[in-house]
N, CA, C and O atoms as a MOPAC input file, in Angstrom:
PM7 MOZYME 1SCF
protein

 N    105.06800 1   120.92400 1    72.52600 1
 C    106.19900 1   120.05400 1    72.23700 1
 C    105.84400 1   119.16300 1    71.05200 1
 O    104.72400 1   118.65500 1    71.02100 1
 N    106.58900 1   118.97300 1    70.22400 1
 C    106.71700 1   118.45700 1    68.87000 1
 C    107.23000 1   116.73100 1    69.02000 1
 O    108.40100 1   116.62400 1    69.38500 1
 N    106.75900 1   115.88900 1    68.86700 1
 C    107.33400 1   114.40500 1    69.01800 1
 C    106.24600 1   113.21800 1    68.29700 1
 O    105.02600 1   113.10100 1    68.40800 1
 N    106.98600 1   112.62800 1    67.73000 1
 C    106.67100 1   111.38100 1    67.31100 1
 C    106.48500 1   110.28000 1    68.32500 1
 O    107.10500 1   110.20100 1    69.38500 1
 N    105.61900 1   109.48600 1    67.91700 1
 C    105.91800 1   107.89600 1    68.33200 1
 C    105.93500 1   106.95200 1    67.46400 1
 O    105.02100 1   106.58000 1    66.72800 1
 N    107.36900 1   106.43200 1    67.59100 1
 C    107.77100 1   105.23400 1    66.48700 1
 C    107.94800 1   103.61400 1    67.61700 1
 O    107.90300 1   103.39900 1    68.82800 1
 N    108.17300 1   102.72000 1    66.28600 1
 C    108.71000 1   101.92800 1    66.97200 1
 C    110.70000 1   101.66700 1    67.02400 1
 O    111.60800 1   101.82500 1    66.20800 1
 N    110.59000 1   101.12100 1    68.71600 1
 C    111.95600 1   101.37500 1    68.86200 1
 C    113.19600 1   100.73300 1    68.57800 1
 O    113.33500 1    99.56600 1    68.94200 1
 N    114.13900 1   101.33600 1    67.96800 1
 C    115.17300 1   100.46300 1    67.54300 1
 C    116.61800 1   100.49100 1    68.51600 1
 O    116.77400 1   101.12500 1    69.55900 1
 N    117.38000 1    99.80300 1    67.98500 1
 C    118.89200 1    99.16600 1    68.78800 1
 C    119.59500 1   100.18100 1    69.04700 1
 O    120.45000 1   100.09900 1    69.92800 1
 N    119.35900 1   101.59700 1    68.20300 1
 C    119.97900 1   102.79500 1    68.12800 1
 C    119.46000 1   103.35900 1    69.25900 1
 O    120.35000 1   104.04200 1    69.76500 1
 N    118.31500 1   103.41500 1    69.99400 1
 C    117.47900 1   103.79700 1    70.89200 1
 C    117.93100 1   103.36500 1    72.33200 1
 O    117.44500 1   104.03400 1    73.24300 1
 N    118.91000 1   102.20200 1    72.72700 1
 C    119.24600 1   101.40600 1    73.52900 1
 C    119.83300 1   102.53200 1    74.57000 1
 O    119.43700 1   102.24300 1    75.69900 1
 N    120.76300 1   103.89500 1    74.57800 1
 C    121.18300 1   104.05300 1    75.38200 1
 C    120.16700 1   105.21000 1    75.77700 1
 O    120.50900 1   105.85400 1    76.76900 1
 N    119.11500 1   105.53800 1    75.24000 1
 C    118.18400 1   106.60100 1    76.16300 1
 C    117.36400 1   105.66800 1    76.82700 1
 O    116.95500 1   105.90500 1    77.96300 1
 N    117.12000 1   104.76200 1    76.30400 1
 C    115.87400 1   103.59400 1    77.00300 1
 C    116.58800 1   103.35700 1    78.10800 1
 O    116.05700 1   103.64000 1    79.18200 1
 N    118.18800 1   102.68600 1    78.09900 1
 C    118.43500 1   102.36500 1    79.26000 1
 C    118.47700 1   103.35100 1    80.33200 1
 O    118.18700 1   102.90000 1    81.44000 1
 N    118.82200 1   104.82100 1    80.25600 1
 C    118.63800 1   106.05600 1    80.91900 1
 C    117.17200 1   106.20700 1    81.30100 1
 O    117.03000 1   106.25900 1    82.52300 1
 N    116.37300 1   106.26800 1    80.80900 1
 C    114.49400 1   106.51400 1    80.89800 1
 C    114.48100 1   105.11100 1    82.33900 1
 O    113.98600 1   105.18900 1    83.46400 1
 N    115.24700 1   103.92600 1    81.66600 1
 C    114.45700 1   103.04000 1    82.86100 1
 C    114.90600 1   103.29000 1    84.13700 1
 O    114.33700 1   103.32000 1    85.22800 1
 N    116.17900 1   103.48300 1    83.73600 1
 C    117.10400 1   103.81900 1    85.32700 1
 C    116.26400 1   104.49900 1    86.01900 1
 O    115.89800 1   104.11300 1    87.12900 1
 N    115.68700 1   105.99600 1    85.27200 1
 C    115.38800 1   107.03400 1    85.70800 1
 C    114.16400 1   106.67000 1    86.57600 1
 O    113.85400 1   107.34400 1    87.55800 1
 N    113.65800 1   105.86000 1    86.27800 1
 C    111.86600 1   104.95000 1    86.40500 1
 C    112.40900 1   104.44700 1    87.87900 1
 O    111.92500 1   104.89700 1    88.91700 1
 N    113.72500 1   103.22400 1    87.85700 1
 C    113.89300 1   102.77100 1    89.02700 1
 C    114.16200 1   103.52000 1    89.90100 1
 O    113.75500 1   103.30000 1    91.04200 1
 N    114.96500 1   104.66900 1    89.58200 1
 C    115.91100 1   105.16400 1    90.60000 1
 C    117.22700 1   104.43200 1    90.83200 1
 O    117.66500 1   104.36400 1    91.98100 1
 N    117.84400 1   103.91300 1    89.87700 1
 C    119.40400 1   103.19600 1    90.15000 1
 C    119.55900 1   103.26400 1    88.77000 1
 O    118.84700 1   103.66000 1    87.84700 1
 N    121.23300 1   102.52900 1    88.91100 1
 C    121.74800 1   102.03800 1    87.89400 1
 C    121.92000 1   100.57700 1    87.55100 1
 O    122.71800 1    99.74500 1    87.98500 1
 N    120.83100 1   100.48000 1    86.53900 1
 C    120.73700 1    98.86800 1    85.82500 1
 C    121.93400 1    98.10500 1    85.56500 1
 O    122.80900 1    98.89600 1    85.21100 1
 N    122.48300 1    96.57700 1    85.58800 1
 C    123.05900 1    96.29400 1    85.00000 1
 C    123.26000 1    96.48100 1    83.37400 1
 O    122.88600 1    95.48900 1    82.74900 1
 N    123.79000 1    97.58500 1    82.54700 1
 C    123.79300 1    98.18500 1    81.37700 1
 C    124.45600 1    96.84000 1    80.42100 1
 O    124.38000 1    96.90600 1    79.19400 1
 N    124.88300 1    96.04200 1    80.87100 1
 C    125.66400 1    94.70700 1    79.37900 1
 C    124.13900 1    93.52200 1    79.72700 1
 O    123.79800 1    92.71100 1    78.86600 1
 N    123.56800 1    93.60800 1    80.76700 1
 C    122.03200 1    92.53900 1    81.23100 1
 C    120.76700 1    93.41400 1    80.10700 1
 O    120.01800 1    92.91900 1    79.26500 1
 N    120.95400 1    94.94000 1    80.55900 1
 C    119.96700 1    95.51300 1    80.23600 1
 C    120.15100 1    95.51300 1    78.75600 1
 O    119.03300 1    95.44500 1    78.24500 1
 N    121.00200 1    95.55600 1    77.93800 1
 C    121.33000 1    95.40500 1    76.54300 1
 C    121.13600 1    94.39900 1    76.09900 1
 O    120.53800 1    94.32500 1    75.02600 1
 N    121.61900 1    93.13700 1    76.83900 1
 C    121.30700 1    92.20100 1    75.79100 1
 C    119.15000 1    91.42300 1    75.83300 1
 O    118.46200 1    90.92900 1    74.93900 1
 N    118.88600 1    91.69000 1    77.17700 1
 C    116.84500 1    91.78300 1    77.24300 1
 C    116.67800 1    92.84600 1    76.08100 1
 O    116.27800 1    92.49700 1    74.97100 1
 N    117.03000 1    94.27800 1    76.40800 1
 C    116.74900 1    94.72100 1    75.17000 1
 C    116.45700 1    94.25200 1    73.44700 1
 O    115.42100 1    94.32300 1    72.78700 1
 N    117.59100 1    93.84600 1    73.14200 1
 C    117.98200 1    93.38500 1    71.96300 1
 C    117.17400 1    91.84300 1    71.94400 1
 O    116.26200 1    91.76400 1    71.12100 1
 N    117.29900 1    91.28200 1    72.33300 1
 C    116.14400 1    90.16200 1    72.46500 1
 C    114.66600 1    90.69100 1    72.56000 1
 O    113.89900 1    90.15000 1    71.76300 1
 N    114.12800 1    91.63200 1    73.37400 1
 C    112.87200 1    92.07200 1    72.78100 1
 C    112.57500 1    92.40300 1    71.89400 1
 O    111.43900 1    92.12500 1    71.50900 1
 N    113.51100 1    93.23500 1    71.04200 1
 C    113.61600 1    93.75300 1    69.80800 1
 C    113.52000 1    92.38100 1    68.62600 1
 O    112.87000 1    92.40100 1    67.58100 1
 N    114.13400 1    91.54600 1    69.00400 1
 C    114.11000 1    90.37800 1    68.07700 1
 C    113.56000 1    89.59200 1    68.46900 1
 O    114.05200 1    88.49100 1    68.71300 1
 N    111.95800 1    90.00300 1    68.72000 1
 C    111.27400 1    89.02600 1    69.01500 1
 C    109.41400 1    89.91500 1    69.22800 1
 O    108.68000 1    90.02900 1    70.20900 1
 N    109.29700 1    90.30500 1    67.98100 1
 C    107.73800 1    91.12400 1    67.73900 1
 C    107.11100 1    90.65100 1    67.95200 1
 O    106.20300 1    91.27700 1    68.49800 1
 N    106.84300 1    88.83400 1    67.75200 1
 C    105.60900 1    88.43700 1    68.00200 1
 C    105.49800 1    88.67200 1    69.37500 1
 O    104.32800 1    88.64900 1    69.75700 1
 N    106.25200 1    88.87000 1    70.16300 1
 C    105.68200 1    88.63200 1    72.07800 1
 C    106.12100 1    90.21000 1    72.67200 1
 O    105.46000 1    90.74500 1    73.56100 1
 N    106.89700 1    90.63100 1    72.27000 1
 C    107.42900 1    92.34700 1    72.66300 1
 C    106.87000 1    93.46300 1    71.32800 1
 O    106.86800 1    93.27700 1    70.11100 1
 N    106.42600 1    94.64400 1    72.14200 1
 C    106.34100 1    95.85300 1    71.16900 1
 C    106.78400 1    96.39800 1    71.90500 1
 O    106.40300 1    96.48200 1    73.07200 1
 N    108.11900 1    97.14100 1    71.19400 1
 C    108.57000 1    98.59400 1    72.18400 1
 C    108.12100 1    99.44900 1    71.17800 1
 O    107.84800 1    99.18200 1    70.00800 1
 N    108.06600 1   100.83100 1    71.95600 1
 C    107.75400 1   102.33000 1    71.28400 1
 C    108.40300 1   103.37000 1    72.38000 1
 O    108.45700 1   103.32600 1    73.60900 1
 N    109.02900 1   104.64300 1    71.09100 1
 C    109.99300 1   105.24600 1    71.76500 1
 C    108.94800 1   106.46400 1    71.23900 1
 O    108.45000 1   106.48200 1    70.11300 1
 N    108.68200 1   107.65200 1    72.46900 1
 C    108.46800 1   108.63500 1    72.20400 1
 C    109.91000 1   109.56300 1    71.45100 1
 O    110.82700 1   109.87400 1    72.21100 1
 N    110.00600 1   109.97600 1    69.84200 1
 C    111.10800 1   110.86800 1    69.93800 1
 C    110.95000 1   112.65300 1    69.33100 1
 O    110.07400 1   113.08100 1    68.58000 1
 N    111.93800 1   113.31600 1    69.86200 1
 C    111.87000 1   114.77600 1    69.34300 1
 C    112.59700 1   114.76300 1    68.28400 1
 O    112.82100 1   113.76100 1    67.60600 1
 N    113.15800 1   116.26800 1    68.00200 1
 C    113.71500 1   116.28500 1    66.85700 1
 C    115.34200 1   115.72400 1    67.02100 1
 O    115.88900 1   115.17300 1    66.06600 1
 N    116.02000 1   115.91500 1    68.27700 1
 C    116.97500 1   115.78900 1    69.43400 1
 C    117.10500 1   114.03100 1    69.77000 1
 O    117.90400 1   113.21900 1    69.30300 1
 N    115.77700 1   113.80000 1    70.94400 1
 C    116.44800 1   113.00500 1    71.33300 1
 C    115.26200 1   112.43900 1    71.72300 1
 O    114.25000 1   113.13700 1    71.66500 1
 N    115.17300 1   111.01700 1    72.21000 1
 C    114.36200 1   109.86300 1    72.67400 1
 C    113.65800 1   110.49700 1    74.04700 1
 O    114.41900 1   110.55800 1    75.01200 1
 N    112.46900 1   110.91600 1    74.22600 1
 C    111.94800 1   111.21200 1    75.50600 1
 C    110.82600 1   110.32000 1    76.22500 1
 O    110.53200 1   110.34100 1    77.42100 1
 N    110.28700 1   109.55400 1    75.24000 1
 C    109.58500 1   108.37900 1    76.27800 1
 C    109.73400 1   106.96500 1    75.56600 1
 O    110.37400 1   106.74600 1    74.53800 1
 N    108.83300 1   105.82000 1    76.51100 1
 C    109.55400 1   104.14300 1    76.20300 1
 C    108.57000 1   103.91400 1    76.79800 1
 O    108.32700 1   104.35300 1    77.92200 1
 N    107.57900 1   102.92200 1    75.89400 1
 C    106.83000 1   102.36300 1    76.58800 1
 C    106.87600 1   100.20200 1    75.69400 1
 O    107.01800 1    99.81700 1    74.53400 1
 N    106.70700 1    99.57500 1    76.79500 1
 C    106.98600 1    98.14600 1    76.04200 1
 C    105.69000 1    97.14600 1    76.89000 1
 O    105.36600 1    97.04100 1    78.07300 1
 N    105.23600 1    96.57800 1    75.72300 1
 C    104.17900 1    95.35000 1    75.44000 1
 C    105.24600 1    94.19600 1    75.52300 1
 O    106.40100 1    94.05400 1    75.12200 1
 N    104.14300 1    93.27400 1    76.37500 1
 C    104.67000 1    91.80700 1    76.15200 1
 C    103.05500 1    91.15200 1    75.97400 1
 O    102.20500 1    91.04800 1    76.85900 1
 N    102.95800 1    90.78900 1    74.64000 1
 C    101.68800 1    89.86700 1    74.81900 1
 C    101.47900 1    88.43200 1    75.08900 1
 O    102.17700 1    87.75900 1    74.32900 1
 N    100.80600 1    87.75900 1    75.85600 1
 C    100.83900 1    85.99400 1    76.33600 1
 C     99.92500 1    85.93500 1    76.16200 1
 O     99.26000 1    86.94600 1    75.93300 1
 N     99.27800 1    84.41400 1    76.18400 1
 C     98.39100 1    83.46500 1    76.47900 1
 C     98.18700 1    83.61200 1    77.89300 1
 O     99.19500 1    83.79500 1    78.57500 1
 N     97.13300 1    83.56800 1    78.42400 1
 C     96.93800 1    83.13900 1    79.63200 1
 C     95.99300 1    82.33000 1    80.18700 1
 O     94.91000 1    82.90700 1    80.28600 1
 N     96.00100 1    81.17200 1    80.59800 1
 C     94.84300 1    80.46500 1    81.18500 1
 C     94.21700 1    80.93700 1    82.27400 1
 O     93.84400 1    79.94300 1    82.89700 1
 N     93.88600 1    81.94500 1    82.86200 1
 C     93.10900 1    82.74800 1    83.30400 1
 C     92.07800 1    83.76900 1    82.80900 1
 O     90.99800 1    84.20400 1    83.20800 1
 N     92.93300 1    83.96800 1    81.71000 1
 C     91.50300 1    84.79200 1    80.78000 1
 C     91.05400 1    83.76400 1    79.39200 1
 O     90.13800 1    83.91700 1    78.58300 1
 N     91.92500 1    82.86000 1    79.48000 1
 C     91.31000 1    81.95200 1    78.12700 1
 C     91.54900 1    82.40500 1    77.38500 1
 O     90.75100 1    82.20400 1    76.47000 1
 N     92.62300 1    83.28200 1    77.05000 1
 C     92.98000 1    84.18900 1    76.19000 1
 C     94.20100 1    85.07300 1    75.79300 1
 O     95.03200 1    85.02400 1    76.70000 1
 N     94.54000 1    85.73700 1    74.92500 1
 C     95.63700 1    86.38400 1    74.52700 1
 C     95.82000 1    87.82100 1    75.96800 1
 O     94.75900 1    88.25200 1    76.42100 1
 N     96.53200 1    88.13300 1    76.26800 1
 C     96.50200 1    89.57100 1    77.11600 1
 C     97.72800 1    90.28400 1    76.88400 1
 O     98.71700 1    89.67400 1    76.47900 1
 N     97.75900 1    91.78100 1    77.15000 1
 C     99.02500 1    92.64000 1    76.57600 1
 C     99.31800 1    93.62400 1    78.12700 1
 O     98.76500 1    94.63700 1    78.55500 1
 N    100.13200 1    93.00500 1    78.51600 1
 C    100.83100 1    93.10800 1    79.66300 1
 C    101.67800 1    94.98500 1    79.48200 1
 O    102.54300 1    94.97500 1    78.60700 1
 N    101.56800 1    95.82000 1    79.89100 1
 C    102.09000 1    97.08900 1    79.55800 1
 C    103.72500 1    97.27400 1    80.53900 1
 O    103.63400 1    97.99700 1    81.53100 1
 N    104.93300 1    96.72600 1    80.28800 1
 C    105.88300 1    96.63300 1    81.09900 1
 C    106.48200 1    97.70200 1    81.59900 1
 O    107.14400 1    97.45600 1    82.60700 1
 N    106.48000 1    98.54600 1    81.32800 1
 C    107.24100 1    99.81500 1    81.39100 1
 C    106.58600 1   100.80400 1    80.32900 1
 O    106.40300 1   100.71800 1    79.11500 1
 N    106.28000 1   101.88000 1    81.38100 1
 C    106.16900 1   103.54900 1    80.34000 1
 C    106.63800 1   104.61700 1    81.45200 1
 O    106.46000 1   104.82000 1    82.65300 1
 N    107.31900 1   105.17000 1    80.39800 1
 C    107.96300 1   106.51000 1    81.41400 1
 C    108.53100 1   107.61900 1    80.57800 1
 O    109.04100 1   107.63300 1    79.45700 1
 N    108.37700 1   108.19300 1    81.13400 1
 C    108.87100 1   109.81000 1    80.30600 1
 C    109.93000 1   110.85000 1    81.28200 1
 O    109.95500 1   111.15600 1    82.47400 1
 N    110.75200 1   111.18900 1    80.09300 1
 C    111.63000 1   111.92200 1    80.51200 1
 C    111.47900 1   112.91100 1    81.83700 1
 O    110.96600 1   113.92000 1    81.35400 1
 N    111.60500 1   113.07400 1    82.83100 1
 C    110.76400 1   113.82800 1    84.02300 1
 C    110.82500 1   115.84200 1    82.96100 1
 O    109.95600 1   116.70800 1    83.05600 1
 N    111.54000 1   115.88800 1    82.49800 1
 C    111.65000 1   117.35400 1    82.03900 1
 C    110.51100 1   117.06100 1    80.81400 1
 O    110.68900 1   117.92900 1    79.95900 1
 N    109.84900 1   116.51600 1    80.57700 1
 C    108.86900 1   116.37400 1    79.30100 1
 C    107.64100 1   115.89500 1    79.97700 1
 O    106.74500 1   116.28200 1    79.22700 1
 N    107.00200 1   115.16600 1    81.13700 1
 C    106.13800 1   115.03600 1    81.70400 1
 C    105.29200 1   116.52200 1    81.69600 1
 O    105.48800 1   117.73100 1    81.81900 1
 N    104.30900 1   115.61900 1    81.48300 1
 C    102.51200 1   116.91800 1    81.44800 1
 C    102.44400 1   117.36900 1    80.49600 1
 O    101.78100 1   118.40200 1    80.39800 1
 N    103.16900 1   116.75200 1    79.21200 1
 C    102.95900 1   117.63700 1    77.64200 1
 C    102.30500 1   116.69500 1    77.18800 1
 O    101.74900 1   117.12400 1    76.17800 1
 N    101.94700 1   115.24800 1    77.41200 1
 C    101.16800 1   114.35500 1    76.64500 1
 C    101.97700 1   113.27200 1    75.92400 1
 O    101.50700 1   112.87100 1    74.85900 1
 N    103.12900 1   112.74500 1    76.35600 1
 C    103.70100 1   112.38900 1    75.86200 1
 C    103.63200 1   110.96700 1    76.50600 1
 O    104.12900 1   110.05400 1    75.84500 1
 N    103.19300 1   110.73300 1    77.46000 1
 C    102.86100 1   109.52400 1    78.14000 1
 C    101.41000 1   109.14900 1    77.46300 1
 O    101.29500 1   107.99000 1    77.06300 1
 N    100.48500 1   109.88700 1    77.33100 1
 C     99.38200 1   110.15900 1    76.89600 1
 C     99.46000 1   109.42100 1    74.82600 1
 O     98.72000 1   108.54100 1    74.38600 1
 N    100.25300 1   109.95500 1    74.25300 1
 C    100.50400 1   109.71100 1    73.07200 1
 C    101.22600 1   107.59600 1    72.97600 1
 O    101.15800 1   106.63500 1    72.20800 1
 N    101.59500 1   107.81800 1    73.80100 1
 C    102.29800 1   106.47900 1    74.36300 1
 C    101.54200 1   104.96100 1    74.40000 1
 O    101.68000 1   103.85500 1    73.87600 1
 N    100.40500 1   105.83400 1    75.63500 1
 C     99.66800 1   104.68600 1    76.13600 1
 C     98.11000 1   104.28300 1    74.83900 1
 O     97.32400 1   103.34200 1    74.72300 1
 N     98.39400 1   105.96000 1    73.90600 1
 C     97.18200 1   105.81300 1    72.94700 1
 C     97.46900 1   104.85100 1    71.57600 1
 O     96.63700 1   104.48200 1    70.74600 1
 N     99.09600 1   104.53600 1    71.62200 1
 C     99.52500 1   103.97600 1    70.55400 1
 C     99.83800 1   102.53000 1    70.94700 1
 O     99.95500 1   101.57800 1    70.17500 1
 N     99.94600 1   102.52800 1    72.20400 1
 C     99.99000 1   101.04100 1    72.72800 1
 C     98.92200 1   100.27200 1    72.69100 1
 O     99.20500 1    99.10500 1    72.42000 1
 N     97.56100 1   100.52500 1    72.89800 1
 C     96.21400 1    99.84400 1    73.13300 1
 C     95.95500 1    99.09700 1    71.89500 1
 O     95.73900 1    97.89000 1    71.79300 1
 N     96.02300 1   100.25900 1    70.68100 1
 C     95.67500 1    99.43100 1    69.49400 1
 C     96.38900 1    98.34400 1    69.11200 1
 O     96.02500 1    97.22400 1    68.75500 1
 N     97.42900 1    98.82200 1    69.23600 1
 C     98.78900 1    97.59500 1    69.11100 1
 C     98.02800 1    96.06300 1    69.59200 1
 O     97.70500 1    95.08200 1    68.92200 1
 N     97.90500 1    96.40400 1    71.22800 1
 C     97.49900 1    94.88300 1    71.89300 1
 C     95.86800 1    94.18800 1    70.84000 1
 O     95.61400 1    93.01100 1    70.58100 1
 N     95.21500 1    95.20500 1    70.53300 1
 C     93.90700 1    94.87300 1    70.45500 1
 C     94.60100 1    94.29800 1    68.82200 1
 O     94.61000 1    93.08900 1    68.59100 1
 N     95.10200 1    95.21000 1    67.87800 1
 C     95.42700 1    94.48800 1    66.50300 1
 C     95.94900 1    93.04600 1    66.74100 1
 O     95.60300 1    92.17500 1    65.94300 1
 N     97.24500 1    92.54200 1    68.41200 1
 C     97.51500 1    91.04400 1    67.96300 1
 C     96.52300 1    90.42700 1    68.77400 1
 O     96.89200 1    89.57700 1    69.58400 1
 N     95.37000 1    90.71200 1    68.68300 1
 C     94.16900 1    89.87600 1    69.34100 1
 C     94.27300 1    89.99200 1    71.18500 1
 O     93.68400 1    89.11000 1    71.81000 1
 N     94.90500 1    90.91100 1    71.85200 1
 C     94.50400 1    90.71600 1    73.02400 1
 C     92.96300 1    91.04500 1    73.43000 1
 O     92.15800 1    91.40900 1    72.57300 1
 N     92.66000 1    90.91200 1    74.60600 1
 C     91.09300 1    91.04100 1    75.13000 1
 C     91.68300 1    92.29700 1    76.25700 1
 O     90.85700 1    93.14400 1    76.59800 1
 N     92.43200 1    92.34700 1    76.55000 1
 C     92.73700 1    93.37800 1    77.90000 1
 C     94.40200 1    93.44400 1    77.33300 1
 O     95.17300 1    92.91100 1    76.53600 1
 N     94.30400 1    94.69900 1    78.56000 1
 C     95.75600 1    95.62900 1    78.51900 1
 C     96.05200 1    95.81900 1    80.03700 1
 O     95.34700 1    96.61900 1    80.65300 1
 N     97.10600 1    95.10000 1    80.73100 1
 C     97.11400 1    95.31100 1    81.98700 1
 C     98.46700 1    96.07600 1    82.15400 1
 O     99.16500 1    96.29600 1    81.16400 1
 N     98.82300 1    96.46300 1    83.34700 1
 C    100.00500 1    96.98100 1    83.76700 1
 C    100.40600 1    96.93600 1    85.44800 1
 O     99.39300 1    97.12800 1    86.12000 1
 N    101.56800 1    96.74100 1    86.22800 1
 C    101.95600 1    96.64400 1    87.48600 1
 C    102.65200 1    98.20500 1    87.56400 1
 O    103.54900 1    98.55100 1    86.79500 1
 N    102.10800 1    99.04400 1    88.57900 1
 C    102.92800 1   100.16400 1    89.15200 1
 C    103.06700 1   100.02400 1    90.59600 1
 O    102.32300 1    99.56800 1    91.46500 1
 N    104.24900 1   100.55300 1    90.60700 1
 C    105.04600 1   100.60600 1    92.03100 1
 C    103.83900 1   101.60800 1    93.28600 1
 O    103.10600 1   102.52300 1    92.91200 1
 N    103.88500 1   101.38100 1    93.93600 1
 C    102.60200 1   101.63500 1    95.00600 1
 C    103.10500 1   103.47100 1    95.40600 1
 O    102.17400 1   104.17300 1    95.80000 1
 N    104.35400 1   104.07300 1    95.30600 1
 C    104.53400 1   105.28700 1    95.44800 1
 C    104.38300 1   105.84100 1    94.55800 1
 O    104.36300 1   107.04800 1    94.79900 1
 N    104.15500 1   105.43500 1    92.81400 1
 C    103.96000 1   106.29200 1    91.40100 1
 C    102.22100 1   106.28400 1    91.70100 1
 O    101.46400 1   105.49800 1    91.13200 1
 N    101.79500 1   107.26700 1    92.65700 1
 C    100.57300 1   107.89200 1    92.28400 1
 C     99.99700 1   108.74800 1    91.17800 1
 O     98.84100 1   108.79100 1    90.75600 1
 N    100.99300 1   109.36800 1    90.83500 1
 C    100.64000 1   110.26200 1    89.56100 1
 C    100.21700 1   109.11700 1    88.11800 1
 O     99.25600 1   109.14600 1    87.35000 1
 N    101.30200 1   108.25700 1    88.19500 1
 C    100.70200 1   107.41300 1    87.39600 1
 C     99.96300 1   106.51500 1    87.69300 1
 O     99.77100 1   105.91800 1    86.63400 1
 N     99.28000 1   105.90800 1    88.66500 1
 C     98.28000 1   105.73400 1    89.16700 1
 C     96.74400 1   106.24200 1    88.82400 1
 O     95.74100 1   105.53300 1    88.73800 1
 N     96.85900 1   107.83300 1    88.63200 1
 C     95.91100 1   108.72300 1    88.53700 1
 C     95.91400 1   108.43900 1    86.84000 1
 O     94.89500 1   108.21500 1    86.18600 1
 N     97.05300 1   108.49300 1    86.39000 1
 C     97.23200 1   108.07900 1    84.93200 1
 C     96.23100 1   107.14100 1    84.32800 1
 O     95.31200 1   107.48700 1    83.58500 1
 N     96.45100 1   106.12900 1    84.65300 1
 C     96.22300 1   104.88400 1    84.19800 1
 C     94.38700 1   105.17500 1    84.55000 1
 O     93.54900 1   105.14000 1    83.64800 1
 N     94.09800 1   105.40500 1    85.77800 1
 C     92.59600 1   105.21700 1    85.74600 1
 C     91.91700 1   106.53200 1    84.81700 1
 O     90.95700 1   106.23900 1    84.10500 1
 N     92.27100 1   107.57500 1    84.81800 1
 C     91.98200 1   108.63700 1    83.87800 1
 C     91.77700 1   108.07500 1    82.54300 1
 O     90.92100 1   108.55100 1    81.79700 1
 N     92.54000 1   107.05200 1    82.19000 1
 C     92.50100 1   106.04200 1    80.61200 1
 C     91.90200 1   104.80200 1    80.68700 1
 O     92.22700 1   103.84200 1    79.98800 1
 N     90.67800 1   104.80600 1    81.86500 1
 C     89.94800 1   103.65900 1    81.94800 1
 C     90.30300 1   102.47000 1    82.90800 1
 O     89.54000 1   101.60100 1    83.33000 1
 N     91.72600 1   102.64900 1    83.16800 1
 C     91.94500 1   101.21400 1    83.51100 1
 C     91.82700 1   101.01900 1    85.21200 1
 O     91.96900 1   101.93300 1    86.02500 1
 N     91.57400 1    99.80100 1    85.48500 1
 C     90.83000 1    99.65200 1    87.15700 1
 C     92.06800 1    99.18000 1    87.69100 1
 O     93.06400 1    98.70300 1    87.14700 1
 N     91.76100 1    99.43600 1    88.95200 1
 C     92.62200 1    99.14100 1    90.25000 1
 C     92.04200 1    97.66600 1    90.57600 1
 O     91.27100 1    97.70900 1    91.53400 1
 N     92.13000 1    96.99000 1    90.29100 1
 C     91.25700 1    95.23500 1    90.79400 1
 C     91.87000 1    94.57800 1    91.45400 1
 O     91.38900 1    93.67900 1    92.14400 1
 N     93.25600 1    94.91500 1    91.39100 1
 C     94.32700 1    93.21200 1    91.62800 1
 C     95.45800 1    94.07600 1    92.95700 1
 O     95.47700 1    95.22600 1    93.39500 1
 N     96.24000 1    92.90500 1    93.23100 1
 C     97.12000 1    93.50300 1    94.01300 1
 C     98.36000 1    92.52300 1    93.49300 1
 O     98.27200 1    91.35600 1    93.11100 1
 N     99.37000 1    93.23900 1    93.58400 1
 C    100.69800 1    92.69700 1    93.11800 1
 C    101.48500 1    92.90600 1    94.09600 1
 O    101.68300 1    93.88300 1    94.81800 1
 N    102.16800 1    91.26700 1    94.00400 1
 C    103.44100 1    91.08200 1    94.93100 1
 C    104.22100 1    90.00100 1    94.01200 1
 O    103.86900 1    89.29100 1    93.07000 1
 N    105.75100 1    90.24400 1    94.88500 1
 C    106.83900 1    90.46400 1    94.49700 1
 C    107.70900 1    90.05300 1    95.71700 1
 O    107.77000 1    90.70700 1    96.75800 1
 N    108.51900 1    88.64400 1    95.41800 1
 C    109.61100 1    88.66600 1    96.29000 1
 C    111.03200 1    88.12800 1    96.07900 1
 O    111.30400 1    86.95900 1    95.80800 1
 N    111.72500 1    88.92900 1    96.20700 1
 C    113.16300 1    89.05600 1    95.92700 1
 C    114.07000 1    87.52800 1    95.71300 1
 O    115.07000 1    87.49400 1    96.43100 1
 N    113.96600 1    86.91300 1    95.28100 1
 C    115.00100 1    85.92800 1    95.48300 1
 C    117.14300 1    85.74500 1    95.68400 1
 O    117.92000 1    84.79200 1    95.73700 1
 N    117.25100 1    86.96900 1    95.72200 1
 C    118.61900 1    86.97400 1    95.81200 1
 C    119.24300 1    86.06700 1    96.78300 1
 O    120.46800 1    86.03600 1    96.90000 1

């Protein structure tokens, strides 16, 4: 399979919002999810998105948020979302993703690259430690509605 990784633009908005759905399993608020979008986009110093694309069409999305944190005394690059088209998974395209993201964090001075996955995405699970990264922490999450 033939694909680029660029960085992502406003034109990109309605496969990204499809890729994330696809990630949750629902349908996002699409006028909420547009306008976070477009605010990440206009706003490089703290967001990097990157869109895996073909010759066709947008097949993966992966997005950086870098902070300060007084826990590491330091800059860190938070990995928010990566996901790939399920019909394009196992060609490397997650792989191409996560290899273009690292440098990114390390060029705006982060020290680490972390990420939160949902406790049933084992495959990406297996992902992530295959590319070094440790299981250390535990994440929780509670609903405020």
């Amino acid at each position: 399979m033939v694909f680029t990784i660029e960085k992502a633009k406003f034109k990109d908005f309605p496969s990204v919002y499809e890729l994330i759905c696809t990630l949750e399993e629902c349908r996002l608020d699409k006028k909420r999810f547009e306008e976070i979008y477009r605010s990440m986009l206009q706003n490089p110093d703290r967001y990097a998105l990157l869109v895996a694309r073909t010759e066709k069409e947008v097949i993966g999305f992966a997005d950086l948020r870098f902070e300060d944190l007084l826990h590491h005394a330091a800059k860190v690059a938070e990995l928010l979302e990566l996901v790939i088209n399920p019909q394009c998974r196992s060609e490397g395209v997650g792989q191409a993703l996560f290899d273009k993201a690292c440098p990114i964090a390390k060029e705006r001075g982060c020290v680490q690259i972390e990420c939160s996955s949902n406790q049933r995405r084992t495959r990406a699970h297996a992902f992530y430690l295959r590319n070094g990264m440790k299981n250390d922490h535990y994440g929780f999450s509670l609903p405020l509605d």
